[in-house]
Structure formats: C-alpha cells, structure tokens
N, C-alpha and C positions, 0 to 999 in steps of 0.2 A: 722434211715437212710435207703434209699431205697437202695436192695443192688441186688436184682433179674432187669434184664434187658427185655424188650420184643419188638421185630420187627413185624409189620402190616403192611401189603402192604392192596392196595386200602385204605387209610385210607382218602381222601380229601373230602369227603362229610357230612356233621353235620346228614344227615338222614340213613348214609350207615350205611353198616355193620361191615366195619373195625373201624368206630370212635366206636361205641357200643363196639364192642371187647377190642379197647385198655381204655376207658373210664372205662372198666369192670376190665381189667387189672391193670390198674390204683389204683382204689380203693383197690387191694389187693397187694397193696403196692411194684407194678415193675415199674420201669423207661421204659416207653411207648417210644418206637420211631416209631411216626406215618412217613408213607411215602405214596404217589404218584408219578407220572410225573410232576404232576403240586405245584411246591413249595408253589404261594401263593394261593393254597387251604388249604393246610394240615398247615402250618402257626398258621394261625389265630384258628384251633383245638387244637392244642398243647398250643397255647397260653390262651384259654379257660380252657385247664386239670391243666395248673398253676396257673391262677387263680383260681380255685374251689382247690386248694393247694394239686396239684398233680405234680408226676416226671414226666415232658415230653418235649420231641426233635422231633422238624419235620428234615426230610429229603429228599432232590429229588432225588426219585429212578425210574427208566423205566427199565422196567422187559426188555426188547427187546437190552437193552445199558449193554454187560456181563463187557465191561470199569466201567462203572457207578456202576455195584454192585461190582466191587473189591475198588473201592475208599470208596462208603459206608462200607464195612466190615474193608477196614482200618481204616476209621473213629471210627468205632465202637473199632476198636482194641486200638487206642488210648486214649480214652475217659472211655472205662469202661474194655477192659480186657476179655470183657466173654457176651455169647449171652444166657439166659435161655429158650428162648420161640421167634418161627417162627411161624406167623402165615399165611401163604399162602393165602391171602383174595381177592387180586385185580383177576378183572375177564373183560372178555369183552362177550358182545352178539351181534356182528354183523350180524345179519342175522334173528332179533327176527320174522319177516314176512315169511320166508320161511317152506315152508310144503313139501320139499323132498328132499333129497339126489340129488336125479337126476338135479335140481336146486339150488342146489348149488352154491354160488360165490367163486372161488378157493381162492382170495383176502380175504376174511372174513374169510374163512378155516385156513388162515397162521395167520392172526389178531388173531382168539382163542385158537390158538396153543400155538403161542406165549406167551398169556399170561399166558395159565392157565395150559401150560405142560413144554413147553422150559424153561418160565418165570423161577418159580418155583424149576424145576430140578435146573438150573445153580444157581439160589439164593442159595437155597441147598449148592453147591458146594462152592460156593462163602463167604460162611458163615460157613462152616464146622471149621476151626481153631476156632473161638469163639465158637462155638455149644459145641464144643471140653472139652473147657475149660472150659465151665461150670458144676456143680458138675452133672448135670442130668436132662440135655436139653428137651425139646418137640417141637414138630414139627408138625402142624398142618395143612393140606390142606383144603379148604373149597371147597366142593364139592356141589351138586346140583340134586335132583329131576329127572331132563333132562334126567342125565346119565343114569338113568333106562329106558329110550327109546329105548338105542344103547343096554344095556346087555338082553334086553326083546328080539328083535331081529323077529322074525319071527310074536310073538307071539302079536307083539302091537297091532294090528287091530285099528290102527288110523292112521292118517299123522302124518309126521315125525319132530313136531315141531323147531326151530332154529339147523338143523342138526351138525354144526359147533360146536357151543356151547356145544351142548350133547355132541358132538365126544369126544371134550377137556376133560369135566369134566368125561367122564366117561373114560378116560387116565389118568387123573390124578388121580382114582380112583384107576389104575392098578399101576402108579407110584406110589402112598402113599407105597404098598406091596413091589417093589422091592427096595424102601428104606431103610424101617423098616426090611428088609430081610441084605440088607449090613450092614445096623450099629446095626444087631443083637448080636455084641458080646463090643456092647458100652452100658452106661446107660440110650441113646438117645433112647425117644420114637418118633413113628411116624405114625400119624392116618389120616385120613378122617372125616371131619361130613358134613352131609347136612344137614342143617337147617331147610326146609323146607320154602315155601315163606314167604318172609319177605317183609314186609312194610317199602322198602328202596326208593321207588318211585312215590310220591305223584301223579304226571304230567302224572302215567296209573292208577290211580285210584285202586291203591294197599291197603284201610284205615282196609279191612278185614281180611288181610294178620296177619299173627304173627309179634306183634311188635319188630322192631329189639334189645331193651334191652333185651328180650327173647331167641331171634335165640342165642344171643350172649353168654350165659350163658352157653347152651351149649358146643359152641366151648371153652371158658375160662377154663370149668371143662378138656376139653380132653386136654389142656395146661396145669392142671396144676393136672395132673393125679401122685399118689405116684409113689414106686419103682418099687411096685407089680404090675403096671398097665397092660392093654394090648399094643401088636404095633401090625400096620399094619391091621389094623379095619377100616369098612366104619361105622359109627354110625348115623344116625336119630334119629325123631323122637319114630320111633318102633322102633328100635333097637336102646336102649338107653345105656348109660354108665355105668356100674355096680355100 
C-alpha cells in the first residue's frame, strides 16, 4: 500500500516537467497529487498514472489564490494526514522575447514573481502542518539556467534574456536557502535543481533539449534524498547530487 505522499505544481501538461516528476514519483511508490490552475488538464494525467496502476489525485491549485492553497492542504489534511515531498515545479515565462531589464513589462515581473517566488513561499507555508507531519519531508524547488544571468551580473556580456523570469528563478534560488535555513532544526529538507533545458515544448522546436524523463530524475533524487542529505543546495547538471 502506497503510503508516502507527493504534491507537483505545474503538473497539467502530458510533455511538461511536472507530469515526468510525479509519473517518476509514481513509480516509486508515492501517492502523486498532480496539480494546476487548470483542473481539466491535470485530470485526465492522474487519470493515466491510474491506469498504468499507479496512486494519483489531481487537484486545482493557483499558486496566486493563498484561499486555494489552504483548502488544498486541508484537503490533503483530510485524506492522507502527512505531505512527504513538495515539489515547487509550476513556472511562468512571460517575457520569453525580452532582451533587458530596461524593457521590462512590470505586469509580467508580478506574473513570474508570483509564480515562482510568492507562489512557492506561501505553498510552503500553507503546507507546513502536513510537511510536518511527515517523518522527513523534501522540498524541492525547480529552478532554471536563467537565474545564472541575474548572479553573473556584470559579468554576462550578452543581453538579458526573459529578465522576469531569471529575476524569479534566481529568487527562488535564494529562497530555497532561507528556508532550508528555518526548518534547519526539522528533518525537512530543502533544495533547488535546475534541470537544464528540457524538451517540454514541442511548438519551439525544443526535440534536442534533455528529454524530460531525465530532467526529472534528477529532481525525484533531490525528493527523495536519505537523512544524511544536504539542504539548502542549488544542484544541476555540474553540480550533481552526491
């Protein structure tokens, strides 16, 4: 009987990266609750992970609705008691065409904030009593490439590709730390990976990218890292998981 639990944000797309993640999840025997904004995306994925005779719940979550993730954790509270594994996945790129700072849409700035720092934090928080209650939670933000734009800093000698986006992820780079910094004296870990591009978007001509059962193996290991593990880590590619 499945008895480990795991939440995936962004998980609505059969190509993304959050169905990889919980599909990976899945197979090593955790009750996957995939979630979006959009219920009947994530759906008919959950309904796929049951049929291939796996545990899984969709859910409609929007990272932006902090109502919406305290009804999701009570659901969760109801239903299984304990959260083992967060995996911080949903992301937005508003601004994929933009090449400065200076150009900026301030509208698309709050779009990737929201998702991939406010989102995230308040889920966090929202989810802390089941994180809790599990014997030794993980917590996983998926970070991005990008963010090495914004810590490069002087040093990029290129344009400033989707500035938003980088901003986001390379904050939520800095939040992974001061999380894993508070619940340092819990069993709860709490990392960063960036994947490195993934072939999560057929429609830009992504087919050479790392395919996404791979990005996702990654993030699944830093989910489900022993006692000894590290927190508070950005991992890639080079800089892999011990």
């Amino acid at each position: 009987m499945t008895s480990k639990t795991a939440l995936v944000t962004g998980a609505g797309r059969a190509a993304g990266l959050g169905f990889a993640v919980a599909r990976r999840l899945a197979e090593l025997d955790h009750h996957v609750v995939l979630t979006a904004r959009d219920f009947s995306a994530v759906e008919p994925l959950a309904e796929r992970l049951r049929r291939d005779g796996h545990a899984a719940t969709a859910l409609r979550l929007d990272l932006s609705d902090r109502a919406g993730m305290d009804a999701a954790a009570d659901h969760l509270t109801r239903t299984f008691g304990h959260l083992d594994v967060l995996i911080n996945n949903a992301s937005a790129m508003p601004d994929f065409r933009t090449l400065s700072a200076l150009d900026a849409d301030m509208d698309a700035v709050r779009s990737a904030l929201d998702v991939s720092v406010v989102g995230p934090w308040a889920l966090t928080q929202a989810m802390l009593p089941l994180l809790t209650a599990a014997p030794a939670a993980r917590i996983v933000n998926v970070s991005s490439l990008a963010a090495q734009q914004i810590a490069t800093g002087l040093d990029l000698g290129a344009p400033l590709r989707s500035p938003a986006y980088s901003m986001a992820k390379y904050l939520l780079n800095a939040l992974t730390g001061v999380l894993a910094r508070a619940l340092a004296d819990t069993p709860i870990l709490v990392n960063a990976v960036d994947p490195g591009s993934t072939a999560t978007h057929p429609e830009r001509d992504d087919a050479d990218d790392r395919p996404a059962a791979e990005s996702a193996h990654d993030i699944v290991r830093a989910a489900t890292l022993g006692a000894d593990g590290p927190t508070g880590q950005l991992f890639s590619r080079e800089h892999t998981l011990p």
